[in-house]
C-alpha positions as CSV (number, residue, x, y, z in Angstrom):
1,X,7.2,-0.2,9.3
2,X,9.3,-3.6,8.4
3,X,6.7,-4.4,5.5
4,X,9.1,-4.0,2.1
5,X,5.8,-3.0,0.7
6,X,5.2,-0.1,3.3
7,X,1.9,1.0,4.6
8,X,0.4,-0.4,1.0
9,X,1.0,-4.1,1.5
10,X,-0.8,-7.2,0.8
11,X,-3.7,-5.9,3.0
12,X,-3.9,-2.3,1.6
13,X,-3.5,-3.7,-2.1
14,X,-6.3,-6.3,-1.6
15,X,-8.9,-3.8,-0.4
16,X,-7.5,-0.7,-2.1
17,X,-9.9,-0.3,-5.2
18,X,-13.0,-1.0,-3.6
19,X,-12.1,1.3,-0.3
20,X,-11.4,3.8,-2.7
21,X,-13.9,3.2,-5.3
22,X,-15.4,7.0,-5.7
23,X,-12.0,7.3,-7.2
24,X,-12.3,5.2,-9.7
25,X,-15.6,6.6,-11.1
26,X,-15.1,7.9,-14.8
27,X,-16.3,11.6,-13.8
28,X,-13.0,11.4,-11.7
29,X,-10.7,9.8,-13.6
30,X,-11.4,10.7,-17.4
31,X,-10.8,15.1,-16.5
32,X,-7.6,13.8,-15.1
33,X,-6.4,11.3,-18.2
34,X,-7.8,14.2,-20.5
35,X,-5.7,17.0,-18.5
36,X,-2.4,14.7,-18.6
37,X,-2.7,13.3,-22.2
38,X,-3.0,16.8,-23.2
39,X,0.4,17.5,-21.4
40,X,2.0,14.7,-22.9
41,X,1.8,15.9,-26.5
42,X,2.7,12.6,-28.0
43,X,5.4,11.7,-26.0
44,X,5.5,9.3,-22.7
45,X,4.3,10.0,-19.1
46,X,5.9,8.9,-15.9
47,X,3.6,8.1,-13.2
48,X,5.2,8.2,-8.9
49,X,3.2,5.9,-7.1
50,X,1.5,4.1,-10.1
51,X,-0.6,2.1,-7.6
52,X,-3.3,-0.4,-9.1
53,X,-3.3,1.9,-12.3
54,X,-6.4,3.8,-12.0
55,X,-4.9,6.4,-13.8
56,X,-1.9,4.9,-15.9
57,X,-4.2,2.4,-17.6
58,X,-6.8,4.9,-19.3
59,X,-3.9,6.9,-19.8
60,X,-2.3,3.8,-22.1
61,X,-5.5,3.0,-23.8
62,X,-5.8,6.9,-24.6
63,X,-2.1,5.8,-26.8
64,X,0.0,7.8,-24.2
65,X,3.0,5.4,-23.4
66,X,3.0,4.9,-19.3
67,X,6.1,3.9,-17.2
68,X,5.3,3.7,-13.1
69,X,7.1,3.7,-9.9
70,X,5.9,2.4,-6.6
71,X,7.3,0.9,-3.6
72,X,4.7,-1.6,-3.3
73,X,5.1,-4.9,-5.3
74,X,1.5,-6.1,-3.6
75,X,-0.5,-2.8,-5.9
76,X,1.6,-3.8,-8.5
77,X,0.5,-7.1,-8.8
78,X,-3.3,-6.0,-8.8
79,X,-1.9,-3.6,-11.8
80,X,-0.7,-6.3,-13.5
81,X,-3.8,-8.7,-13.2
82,X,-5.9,-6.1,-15.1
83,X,-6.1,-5.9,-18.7
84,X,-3.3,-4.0,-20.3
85,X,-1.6,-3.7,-17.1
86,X,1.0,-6.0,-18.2
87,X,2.1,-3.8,-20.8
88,X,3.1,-0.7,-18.5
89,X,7.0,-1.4,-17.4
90,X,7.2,-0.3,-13.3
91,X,9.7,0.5,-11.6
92,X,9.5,-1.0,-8.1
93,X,11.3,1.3,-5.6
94,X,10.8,5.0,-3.1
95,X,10.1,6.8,-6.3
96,X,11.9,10.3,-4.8
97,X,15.2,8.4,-5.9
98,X,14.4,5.5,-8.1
99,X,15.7,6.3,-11.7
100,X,14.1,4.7,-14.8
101,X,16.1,4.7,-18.2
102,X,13.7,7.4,-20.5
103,X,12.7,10.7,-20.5
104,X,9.1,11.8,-20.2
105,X,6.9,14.9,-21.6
106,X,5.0,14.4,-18.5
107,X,5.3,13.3,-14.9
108,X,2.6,13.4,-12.1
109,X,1.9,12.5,-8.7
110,X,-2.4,12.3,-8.4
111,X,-4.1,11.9,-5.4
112,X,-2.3,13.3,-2.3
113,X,0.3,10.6,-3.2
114,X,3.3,13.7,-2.4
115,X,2.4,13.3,1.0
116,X,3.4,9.6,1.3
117,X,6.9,11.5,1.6
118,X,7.3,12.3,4.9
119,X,10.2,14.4,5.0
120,X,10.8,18.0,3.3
121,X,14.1,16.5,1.8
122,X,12.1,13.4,0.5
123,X,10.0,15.9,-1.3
124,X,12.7,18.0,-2.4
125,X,14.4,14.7,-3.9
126,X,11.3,13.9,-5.6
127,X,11.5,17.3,-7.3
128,X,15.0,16.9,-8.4
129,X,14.4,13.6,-9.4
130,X,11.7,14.1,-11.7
131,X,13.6,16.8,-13.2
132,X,16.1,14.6,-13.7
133,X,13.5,12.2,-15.8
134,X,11.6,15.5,-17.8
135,X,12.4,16.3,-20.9
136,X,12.9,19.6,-22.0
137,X,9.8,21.2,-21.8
138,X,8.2,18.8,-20.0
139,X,5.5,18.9,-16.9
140,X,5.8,17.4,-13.6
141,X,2.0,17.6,-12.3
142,X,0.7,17.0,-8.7
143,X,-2.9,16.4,-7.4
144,X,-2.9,17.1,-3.7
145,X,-5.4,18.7,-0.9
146,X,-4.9,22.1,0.8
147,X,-4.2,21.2,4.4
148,X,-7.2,21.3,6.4
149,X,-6.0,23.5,9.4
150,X,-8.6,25.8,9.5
151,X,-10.9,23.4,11.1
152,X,-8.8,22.8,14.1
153,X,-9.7,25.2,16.6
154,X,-6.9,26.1,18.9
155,X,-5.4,23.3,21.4
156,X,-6.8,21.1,18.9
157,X,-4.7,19.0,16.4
158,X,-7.4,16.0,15.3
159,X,-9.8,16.6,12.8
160,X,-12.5,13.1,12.7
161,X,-13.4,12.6,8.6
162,X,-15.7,9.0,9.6
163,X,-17.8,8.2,12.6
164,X,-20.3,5.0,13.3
165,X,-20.3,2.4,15.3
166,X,-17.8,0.2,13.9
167,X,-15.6,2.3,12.3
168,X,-13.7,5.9,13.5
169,X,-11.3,7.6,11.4
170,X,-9.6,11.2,11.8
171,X,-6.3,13.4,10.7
172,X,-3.6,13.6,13.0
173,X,-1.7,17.7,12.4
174,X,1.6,18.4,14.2
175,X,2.1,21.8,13.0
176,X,5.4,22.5,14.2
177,X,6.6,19.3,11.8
178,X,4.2,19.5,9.0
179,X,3.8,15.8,10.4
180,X,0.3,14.4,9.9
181,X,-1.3,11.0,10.1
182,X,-4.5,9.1,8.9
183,X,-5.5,6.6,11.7
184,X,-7.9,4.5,11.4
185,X,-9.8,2.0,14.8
186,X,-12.6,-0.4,13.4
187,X,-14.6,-2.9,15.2
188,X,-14.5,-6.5,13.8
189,X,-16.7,-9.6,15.8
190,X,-16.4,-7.0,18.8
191,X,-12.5,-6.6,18.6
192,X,-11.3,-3.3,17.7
193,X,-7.9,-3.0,15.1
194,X,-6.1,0.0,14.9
195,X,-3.6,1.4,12.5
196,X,-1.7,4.6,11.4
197,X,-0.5,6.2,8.0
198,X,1.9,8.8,8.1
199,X,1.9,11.6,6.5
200,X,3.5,14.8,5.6
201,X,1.5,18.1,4.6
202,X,2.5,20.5,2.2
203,X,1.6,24.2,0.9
204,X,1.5,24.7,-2.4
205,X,3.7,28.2,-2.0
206,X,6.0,25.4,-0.7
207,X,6.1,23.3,-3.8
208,X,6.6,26.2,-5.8
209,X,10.0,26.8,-3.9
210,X,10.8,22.7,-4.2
211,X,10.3,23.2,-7.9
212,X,12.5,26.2,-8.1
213,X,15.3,24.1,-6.2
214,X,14.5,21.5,-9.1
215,X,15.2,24.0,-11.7
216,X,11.1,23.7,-12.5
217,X,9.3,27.0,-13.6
218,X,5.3,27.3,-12.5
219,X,3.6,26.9,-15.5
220,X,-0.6,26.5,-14.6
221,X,-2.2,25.9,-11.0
222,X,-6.3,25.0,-10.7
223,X,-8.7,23.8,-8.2
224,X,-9.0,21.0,-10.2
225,X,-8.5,19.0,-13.3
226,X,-11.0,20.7,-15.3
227,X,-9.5,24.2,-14.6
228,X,-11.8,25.5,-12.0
229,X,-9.9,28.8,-10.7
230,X,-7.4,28.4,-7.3
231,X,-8.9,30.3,-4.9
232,X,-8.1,30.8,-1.1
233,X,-11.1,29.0,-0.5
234,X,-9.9,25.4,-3.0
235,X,-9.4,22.4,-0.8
236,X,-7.1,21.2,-3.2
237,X,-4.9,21.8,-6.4
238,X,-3.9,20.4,-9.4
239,X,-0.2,21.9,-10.0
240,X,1.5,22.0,-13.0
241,X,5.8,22.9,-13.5
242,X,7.8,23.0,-16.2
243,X,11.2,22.1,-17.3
244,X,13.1,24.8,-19.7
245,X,12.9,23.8,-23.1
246,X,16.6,25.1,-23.3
C-alpha cells in the first residue's frame, strides 16, 4: 500500500459516511458519546483513528474536549469540512506511536478500528502508547467484534457478509496468523474492481494481557455500549482498562 493515506484514501474518505451510514444513526452513536462522556469526568478524550468524526464531534458538542489521531489526511479533511470539526486538533500519524502533548481521562478505539493494526506488536504499541497519554485513572476503551470463526466450518477460511449481482464481499481468516482481510469485487458498466483490507483479529482474553503489558488494569467489559452483559454468545465488546490512579 504506497498511498500515505493507507487503505482510507481519497476514495475511502469520499464514500466513507454514506457506505457506513447505519453508523452514523443517533441510536448508534448517542449510547457510545453517553458511555465515553461518562468516562471522561470532565476532563479530555483522545480518540485513535478519529476518522470523519462520527464520534469525536457529538462528543465536543456534549463539552468533552476531543483530540484525534489518524493516518489519513483525506478523513481528516471530511472532519474538518463539518461544523465544529475545525475545532478538534488531530494528530496526523499510525496512532500505535504518534504522541500528542496532553493527557486524557479517556481514550478509545470504536468500531473494530484495533484491527487496522495488523501486527501483535502494533497492538501492543498501541497499548503502551495510550498509557503513555492516560492520566492517572484514566480509561482506554475499545469497540471491536468477537472474531467470527465459528461459522467457518473446517477447510474453510472465507466467510461471504454481501451477495448480488454487482457487488460480493466476504472475510478472509488465516488462523495460524490471526491475519484476516475484508475484500471486496463489484461490477461497474460490466467491469469488475477488486480490492483488499487487511486486517488483524483479536480475542478479547488477548487484550486483557496487551493491557497488562501496558500497565492497564480491567476495569468493565459489555456486549455493548449500553451495558448489555458479555456472554460467550456477544459478537462483540465494548472494553474498558484503567490506568492506576497512583
Amino acid at each position: 500500500m504506497d498511498d500515505p493515506d493507507g487503505y482510507f484514501g481519497e476514495r475511502a474518505a469520499a464514500t466513507y459516511d454514506e457506505s457506513s451510514a447505519y453508523m452514523f444513526d443517533p441510536a448508534v452513536v448517542d449510547p457510545a458519546v453517553h458511555f465515553l462522556a461518562g468516562l471522561a469526568g470532565g476532563g479530555r478524550a483522545l480518540e485513535l483513528g478519529i476518522g470523519t468524526g462520527r464520534i469525536a464531534l457529538p462528543l465536543a458538542a456534549r463539552g468533552v474536549p476531543v483530540h484525534g489521531i489518524d493516518l489519513s489526511r483525506a478523513m481528516v479533511a471530511r472532519l474538518r469540512a463539518k461544523s465544529g470539526g475545525d475545532a478538534i486538533p488531530v494528530a496526523i500519524g499510525d496512532f500505535a506511536g504518534t504522541t500528542v502533548a496532553s493527557t486524557f481521562s479517556v481514550a478509545y478505539l470504536v468500531f473494530n478500528t484495533i484491527m487496522n493494526l495488523t501486527t501483535q506488536a502494533a497492538q501492543v504499541a498501541c497499548f503502551r502508547n495510550v498509557a503513555a497519554h492516560l492520566e492517572p485513572g484514566g480509561y482506554f476503551v475499545i469497540e471491536v467484534g468477537v472474531p467470527d470463526l465459528r461459522l467457518l466450518p473446517p477447510g474453510q477460511h472465507v466467510v461471504p457478509f454481501h451477495v448480488s449481482p454487482t457487488r460480493w464481499a466476504y472475510d478472509s481468516y488465516d488462523m495460524a496468523t490471526q491475519a484476516m482481510s475484508s475484500n471486496y469485487v463489484e461490477v461497474v458498466d460490466g467491469r469488475g474492481e477488486y480490492r483488499s483490507i487487511p486486517f488483524r483479529y483479536v480475542w478479547p482474553a488477548e487484550l486483557d494481557l496487551m493491557a497488562e503489558i501496558a500497565g492497564l488494569l480491567p476495569h468493565e467489559r459489555w456486549d455493548g455500549w449500553t451495558r448489555e452483559p458479555f456472554t460467550g454468545e456477544s459478537r462483540h465488546h465494548v472494553s474498558v482498562w484503567q490506568k492506576p490512579a497512583t
